[in-house]
N, C-alpha and C positions, 0 to 999 in steps of 0.2 A: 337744336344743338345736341350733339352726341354727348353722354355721359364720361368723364374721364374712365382710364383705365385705372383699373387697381396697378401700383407699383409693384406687389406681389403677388402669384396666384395663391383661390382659395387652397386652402388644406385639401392634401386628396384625403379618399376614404381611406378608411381602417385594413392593418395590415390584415392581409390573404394571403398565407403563404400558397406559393406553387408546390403540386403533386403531375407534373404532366400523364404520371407511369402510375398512379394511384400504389404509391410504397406504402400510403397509408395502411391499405390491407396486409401488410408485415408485421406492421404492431400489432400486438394486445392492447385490449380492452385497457388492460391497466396501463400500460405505459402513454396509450391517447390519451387518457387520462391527467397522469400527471404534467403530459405537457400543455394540457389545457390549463393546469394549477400553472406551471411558473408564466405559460404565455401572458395570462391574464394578469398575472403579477408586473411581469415585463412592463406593459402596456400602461398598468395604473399607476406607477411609483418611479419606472426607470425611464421611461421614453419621453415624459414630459418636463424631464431636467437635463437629459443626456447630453442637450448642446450645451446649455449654462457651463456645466459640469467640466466639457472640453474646452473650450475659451479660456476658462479658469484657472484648466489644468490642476480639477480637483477630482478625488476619488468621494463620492455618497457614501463617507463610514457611517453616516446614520442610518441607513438601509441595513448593516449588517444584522443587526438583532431579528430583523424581518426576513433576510436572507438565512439563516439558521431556523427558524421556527418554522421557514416551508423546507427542511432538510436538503439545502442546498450547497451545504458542509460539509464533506466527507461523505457523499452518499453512499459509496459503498462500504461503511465504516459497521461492525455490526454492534446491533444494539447495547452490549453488554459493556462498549467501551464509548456509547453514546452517541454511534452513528443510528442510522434508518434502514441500514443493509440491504441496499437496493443493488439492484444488478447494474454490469456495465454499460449495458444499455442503456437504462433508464440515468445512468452517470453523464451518456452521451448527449441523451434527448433533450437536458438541463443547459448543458454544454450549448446546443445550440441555441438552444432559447436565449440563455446571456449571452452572447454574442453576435444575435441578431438586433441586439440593441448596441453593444459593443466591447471589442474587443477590449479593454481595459477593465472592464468589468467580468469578462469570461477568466480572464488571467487573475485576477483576486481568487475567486473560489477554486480556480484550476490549481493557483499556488499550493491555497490553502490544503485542497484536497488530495493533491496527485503528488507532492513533492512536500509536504511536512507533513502531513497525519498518516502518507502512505506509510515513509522509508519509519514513523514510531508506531507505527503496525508492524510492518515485514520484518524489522533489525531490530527492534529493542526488546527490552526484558518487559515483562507482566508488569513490573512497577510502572516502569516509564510509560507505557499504555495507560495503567490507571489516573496516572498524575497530569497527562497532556491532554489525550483525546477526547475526554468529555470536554472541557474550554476550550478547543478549538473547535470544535463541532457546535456548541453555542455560542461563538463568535468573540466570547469575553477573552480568548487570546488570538493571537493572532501571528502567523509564523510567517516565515520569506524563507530561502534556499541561495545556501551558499557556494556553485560550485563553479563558475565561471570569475576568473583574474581579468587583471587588466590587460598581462601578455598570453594569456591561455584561456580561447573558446572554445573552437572543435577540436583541438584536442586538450583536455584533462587530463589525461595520466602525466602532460605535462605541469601540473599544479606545482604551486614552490611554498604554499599555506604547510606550516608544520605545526604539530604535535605532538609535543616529547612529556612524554612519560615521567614522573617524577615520584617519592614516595608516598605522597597523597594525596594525586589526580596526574590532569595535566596542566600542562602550559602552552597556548595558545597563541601564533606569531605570521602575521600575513595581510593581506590584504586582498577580497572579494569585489566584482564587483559584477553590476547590474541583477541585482535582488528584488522582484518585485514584491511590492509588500512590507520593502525594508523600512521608512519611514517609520510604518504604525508597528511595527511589527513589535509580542513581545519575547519572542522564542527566533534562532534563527537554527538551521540543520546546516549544519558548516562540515564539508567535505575536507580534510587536510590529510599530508603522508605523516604517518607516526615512523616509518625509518627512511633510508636515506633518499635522497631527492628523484633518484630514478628508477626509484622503487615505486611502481604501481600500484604492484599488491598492497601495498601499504597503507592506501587510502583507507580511511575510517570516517564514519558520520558521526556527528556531537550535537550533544540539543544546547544551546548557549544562546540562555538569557542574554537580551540585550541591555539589559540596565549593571551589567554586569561592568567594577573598574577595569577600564582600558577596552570599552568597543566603543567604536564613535562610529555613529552613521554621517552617510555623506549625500545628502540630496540630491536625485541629480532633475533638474525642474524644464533643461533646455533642450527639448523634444521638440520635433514638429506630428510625432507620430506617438500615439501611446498618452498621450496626455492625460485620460481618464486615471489609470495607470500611476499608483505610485513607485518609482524608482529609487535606487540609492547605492553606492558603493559602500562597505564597511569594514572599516580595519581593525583586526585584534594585535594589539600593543604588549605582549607577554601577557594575557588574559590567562588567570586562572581557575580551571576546570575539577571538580570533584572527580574522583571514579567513575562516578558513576552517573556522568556527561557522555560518556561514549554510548553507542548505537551496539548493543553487543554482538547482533548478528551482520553486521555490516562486515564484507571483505573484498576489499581489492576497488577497482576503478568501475567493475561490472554493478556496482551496489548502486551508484547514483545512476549508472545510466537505464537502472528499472524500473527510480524513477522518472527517467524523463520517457519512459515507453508507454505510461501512466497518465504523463502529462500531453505524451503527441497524442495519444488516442482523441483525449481531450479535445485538441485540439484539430484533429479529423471533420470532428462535428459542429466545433464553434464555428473554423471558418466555411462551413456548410450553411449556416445558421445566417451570417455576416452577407454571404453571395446571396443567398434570398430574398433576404432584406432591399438589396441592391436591386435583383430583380424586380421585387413586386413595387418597388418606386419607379423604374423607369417603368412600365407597362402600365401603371396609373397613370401617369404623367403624361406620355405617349398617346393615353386615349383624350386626352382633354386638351393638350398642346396642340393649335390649328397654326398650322403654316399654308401659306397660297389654297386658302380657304376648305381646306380639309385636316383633321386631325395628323398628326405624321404617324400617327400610328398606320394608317392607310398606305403607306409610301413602303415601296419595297425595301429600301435602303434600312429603314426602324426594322421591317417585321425580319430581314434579313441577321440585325443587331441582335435581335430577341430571341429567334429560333437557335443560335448559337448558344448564349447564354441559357436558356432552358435545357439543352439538350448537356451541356456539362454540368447544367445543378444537378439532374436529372442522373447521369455516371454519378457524382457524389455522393447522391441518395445511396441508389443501391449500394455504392461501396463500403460507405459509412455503417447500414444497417446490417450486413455480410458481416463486417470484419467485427462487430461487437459481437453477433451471436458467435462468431469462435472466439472470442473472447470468453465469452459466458459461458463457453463449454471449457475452457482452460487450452484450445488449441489454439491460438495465436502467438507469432512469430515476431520478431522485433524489427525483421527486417519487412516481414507484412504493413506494421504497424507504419513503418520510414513512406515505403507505396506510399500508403495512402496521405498519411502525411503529406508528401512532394503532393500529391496528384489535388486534393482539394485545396490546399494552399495557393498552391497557382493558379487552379481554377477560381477561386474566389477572386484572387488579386485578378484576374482578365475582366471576370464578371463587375469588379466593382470599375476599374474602369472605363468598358462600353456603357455602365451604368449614367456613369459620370459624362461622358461625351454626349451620350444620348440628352440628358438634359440642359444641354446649352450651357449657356450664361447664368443661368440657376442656379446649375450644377457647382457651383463655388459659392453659393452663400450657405449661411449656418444653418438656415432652415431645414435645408436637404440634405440625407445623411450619406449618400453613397460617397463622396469626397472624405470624410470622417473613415469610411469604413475601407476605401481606398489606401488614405494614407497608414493605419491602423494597419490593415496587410501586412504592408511593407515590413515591420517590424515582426511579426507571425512568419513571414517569408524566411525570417533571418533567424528566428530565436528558437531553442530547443532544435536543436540541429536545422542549419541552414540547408534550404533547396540543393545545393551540388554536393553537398557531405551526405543527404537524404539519396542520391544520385549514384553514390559511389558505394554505400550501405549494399541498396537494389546490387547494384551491379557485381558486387564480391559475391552476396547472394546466388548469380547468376553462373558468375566462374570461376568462384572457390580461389578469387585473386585480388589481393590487398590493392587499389592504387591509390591511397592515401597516405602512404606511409616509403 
């Protein structure tokens, strides 16, 4: 008598990322390096909770103190103010390694690092540097970013959050919403106009304590995507701010969107990091999966699936490692930055879905991560400038013409 089937298959082996184009030889020494520090990290502490974790629709804040001690906080932060002052690159290589475990987890430190420790680097006075960014770079604070409303995404300059001036700070009146990080958060960078509503230039950044009378956070928990991911709306009820709450070099509506130039790069690479992942599950799977008594890996239809998928990781590679070295040299473009953006964003979202087809009826249980890292997309697709505003960025670039407005 035939021994039953296991109801699930064994575990494949241990991730192997793909190199089809060997981009490896691009990096340095040092930067192979440290992605062998977070990979190995990855591997031992984040991967083997990562589904728990999304079921649950919990963020591992016990991982953060862990997550700061391998300077995965502010990496480009420099020492003096308590980051590792690593290059953009090496910001990138991080970048993918979390979010080849998952996007919810890429977007914590993305928060953290590109969108509150940047805009109290680039805007603020010497003080507000010393008093923030050594705690948020060891993890003991923890900030969110206030610049999207309930009626105003892709565009901003339409915000209606104000800021009026008074003679002993300010005062604080609006409502923000989709913050990630906002739950735990104990700082948030809240973008509002200090004059009149259709005033752009007017926008200014403010570091505002959340324990501060009149902010109430607003959880938002009913996701089907982003779960790892804490979310929240937050409204300030005439909250009031000291002087010296505002961002002093912060001006106009172009402030916050330097940092989301910050955060796309960022995110260039995680969802680079996310489509690998995807890959190197289905070509595991693929080679141990027998259908009509051969592997489906052997079948044109799979190596057809694969070859696709490889050949766009493969474009993301080089473009991803392209667009940081002009970064690192300070010549990077914001509309470069949108490219790339659009172009690995969607390639990931394609890649995790052939992912996901390719593995069958599998391919939807918790065990296997490309459906996590599919639906997770979906929301990368949309957030920090959506795929047709990324679309239309490119395309003014192209011919010096607005069609967004």
């Amino acid at each position: 008598m035939k021994p039953l089937a296991p109801i699930n298959p064994d575990p494949l082996p241990p991730y192997a990322a793909v190199d089809f184009l060997d981009t490896d030889s691009l990096l340095t020494a040092g930067e192979l390096a440290l992605r062998a520090e977070v990979r190995a990290w990855v591997d031992a502490r984040l991967m083997p909770i990562i589904t728990e974790c999304h079921f649950a629709g919990r963020f591992p804040g016990e991982l953060v103190p862990e997550m700061a001690a391998l300077g995965l906080l502010g990496p480009t932060i420099p020492a003096e103010y308590g980051g590792p002052g690593r290059t953009s690159t090496d910001y990138g290589i991080i970048m993918q390694e979390l979010e080849r475990c998952d996007s919810g987890v890429r977007s914590f430190a993305s928060v953290q690092s590109s969108l509150v420790m940047y805009p109290i680097f680039a805007f603020g006075s010497e003080a507000q540097k010393k008093r923030w960014l050594p705690g948020l770079a060891q993890g003991t604070e923890i900030g969110c970013f206030g610049l999207t409303e309930p009626e105003f995404g892709s565009n901003p300059a339409g915000m209606i959050v104000s800021a009026t001036e008074t003679s002993d700070g300010w005062v604080l009146h609006g409502t923000k919403k989709w913050l990630s990080n906002g739950p735990s958060a104990t700082i948030a960078i809240v973008w509002a106009k200090t004059g009149d509503t259709d005033d752009a230039r007017s926008v200014r950044g403010f570091i505002v304590p959340t324990d501060l009378p009149g902010v109430t956070v607003h959880r938002i928990d009913d996701k089907h995507s982003l779960r790892v991911s804490e979310s929240s709306a937050m409204t300030f009820d005439q909250v009031k701010l000291p002087k010296d709450a505002i961002l002093p070099g912060s001006s106009g509506v172009k402030s916050p969107l330097m940092c989301l130039t910050q955060a796309r790069f960022g995110i260039v690479w995680g969802s680079l990091g996310a489509a690998m992942a995807c890959f190197d599950e289905a070509l595991q799977y693929a080679k141990r999966r027998e259908m009509f008594g051969k592997p489906i890996a052997q079948t044109q239809l799979q190596q057809s699936r694969l070859a696709d998928m490889v050949t766009k990781i493969t474009n993301g590679q080089l473009l991803a490692i392209h667009l940081a070295r002009l970064k690192d040299r300070g010549d990077v473009t914001p509309s470069q930055v949108s490219l790339a953006k659009r172009y690995n964003v969607d390639m990931a979202c394609d890649v995790a879905r052939e992912a996901r087809r390719l593995l069958g009826a599998n391919g939807i249980l918790g065990g296997w991560h490309s459906m996590r890292h599919m639906a997770n997309l979906e929301s990368v697709y949309t957030y920090e400038g959506t795929h047709d505003m990324h679309t239309l960025i490119v395309g003014q670039e192209l011919t010096g013409m607005q069609a967004y407005r």
